[in-house]
N, C-alpha and C positions, 0 to 999 in steps of 0.2 A: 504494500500500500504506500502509495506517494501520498506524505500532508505537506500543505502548503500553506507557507505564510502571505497572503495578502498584503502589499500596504500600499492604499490609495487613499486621498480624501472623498471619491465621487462614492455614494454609496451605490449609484444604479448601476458601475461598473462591478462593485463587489458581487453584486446582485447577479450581473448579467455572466462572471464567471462561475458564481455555484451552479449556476441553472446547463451551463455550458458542456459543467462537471458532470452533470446529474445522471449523465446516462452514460458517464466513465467511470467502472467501478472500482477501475484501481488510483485513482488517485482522487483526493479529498483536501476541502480547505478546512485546515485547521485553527487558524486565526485568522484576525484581521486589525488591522492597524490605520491610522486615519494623517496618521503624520509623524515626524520621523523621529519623535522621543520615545512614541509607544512603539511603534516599529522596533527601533532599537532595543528596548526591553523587554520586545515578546521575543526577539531573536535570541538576546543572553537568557532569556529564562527557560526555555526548551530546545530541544531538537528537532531540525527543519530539514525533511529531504529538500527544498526547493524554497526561493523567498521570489514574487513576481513585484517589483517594483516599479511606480510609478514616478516622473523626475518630478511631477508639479505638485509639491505636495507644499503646506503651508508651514511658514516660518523658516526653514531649511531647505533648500535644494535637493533633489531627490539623485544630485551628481554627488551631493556631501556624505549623504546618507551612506550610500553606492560606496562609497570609499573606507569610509567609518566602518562597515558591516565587511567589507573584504579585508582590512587589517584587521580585526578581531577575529574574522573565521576564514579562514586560507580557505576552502574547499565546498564549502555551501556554496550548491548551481543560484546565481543570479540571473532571473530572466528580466529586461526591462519593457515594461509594457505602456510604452508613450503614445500620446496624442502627436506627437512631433516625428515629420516625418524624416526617417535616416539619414538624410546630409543635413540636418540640423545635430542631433548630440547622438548617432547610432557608432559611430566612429571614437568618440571623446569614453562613450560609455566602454565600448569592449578593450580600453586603453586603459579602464578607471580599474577592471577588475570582472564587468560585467560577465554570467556566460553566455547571453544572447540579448537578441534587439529586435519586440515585434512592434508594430505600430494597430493602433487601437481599431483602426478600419480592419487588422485584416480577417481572414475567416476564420470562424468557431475550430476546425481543422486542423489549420494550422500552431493553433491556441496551443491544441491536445499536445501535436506533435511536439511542439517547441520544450512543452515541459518536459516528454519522456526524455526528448534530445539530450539536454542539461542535463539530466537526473543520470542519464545514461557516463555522462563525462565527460562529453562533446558542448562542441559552441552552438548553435544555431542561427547562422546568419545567413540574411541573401546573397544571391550571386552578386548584389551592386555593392555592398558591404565585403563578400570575400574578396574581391576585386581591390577594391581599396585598400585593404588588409595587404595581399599579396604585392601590391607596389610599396605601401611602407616598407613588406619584408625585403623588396628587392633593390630600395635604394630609390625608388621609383615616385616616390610619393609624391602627391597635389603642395603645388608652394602656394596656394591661395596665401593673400593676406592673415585672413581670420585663421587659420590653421596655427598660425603662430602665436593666437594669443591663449592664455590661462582659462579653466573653465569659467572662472570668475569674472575675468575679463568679458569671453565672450557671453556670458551671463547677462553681463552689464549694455551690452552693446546690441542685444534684442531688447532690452526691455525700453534702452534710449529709441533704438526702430520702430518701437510700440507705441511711442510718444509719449511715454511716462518720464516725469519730473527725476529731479536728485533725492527729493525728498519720498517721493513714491517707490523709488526701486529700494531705498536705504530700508523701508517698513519692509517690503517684500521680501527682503533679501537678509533680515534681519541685525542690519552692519550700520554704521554711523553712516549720513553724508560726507564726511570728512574722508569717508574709506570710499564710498562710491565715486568720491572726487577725485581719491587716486586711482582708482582701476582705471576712469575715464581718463584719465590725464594718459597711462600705460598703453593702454588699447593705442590711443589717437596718435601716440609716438608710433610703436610699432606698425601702422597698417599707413601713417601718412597720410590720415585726415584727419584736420581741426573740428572740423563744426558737426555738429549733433544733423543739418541736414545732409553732408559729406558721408557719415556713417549710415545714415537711414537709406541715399539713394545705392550706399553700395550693397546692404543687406538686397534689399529687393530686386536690384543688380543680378547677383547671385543666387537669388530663389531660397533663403535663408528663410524670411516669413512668410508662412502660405497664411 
């Protein structure tokens, strides 16, 4: 029997994967988690063949979490289950620790497979994702701009393309203005654009926010 630890904030997602579950008898959710302190403490309190995580979760990054729960448990399959489509964070995640990358459109099928994947001790990624992969391994890799900067960074520089304030990404992001003023200040060096509309025309430039 596969249990798995859930942690999303959406409850209709939690919902729509037990139901998913329901007619898979070998694997079952055995918690759920709504953000990333319970998360983290249903992880250290039991044993989890599998944890499916969400990035967007409230107060914390669901990249922070991702990292946190892989230096504490070397071996627990991480599946990450985003609303953001793979050349947004499917890349950043399988670098973070993650063991796969599905995105929340795809099919109930796929779902199944992806968890025995992990469970199994394998990754579970697409061909546009192994692809990527295999040019990193070969020396090959994408020189985008944004490729260069920090999760944080580039954290910082969707939520500026979103058209949220310093003060709005600092509550989100749970970090002083002072610190969202540095990322921004890092980003804007690194990528060689000044202006908040500089970085917005090149996110959508590059198909960064759908």
């Amino acid at each position: 029997m596969i249990r798995l630890l859930i942690i999303d904030d959406h409850s209709v997602v939690r919902q729509g994967i037990r139901q998913i579950l329901a007619e898979t008898p070998d694997i079952v959710v055995g918690a759920e988690a709504t953000n990333a302190v319970d998360g983290l403490t249903q992880a250290r309190d039991a044993q989890w063949d599998a944890v499916v995580l969400d990035l967007n979760l409230p107060g914390t990054h669901g990249m922070e979490l991702l990292k946190q729960l892989r230096k504490e448990q070397e071996t627990i399959p991480i599946l990450v289950l985003s609303m953001h489509p793979e050349d947004q964070f499917a890349l950043r995640a399988i670098r973070a620790g993650a063991s796969g990358y599905l995105t929340k459109n795809s099919a109930p099928a796929d779902f199944v497979t992806a968890i025995r994947t992990v469970v199994s001790g394998r990754h579970y990624v697409s061909a546009w994702l192994a692809d990527r992969l295999a040019c990193e391994a070969t020396g090959n890799a994408s020189k985008a701009a944004h490729e260069q900067l920090s999760d944080r960074e580039y954290q910082v520089m969707m939520r500026i393309a979103s058209g949220k304030s310093l003060k709005e990404i600092a509550s989100e992001m749970n970090i002083s203005p002072k610190t969202v003023g540095t990322y921004r200040g890092r980003l804007a060096q690194k990528m060689n654009l000044t202006t908040d509309a500089e970085l917005t025309a090149y996110v959508f430039r590059n198909h960064l926010l759908e």
